[in-house]
C-alpha positions, 0 to 999 in steps of 0.5 A: 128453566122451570125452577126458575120461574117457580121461584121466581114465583114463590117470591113474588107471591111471598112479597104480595102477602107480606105487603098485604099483611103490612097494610093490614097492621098499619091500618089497625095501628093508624085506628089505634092511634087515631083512638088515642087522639079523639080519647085526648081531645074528649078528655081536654073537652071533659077538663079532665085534663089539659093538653098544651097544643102548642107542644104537639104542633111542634114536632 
């Protein structure tokens, strides 16, 4: 009964930190693109280089 409920255990302790860890990573990949957006924007704004909106609308 014991090993039972000690793996049960284990598992649910593994299941919340790999869901930890993932918000973790999804945090820092949502920055990241978010970085890539604003740099695209700042560029456009520059004249740097021209972005057709239209296009990033439609997906």
């Amino acid at each position: 009964m014991f090993k039972v409920i000690g793996n049960v255990n284990i598992i649910n302790t593994t299941q919340i930190l790999i869901g930890y860890a993932l918000k973790k990573v999804l945090k820092v990949v949502a920055v990241i693109v978010g970085l890539f957006f604003a740099g695209l924007v700042y560029l456009q704004y520059q004249q740097i280089i021209d972005i057709k909106w239209a296009k990033f609308q439609a997906v």
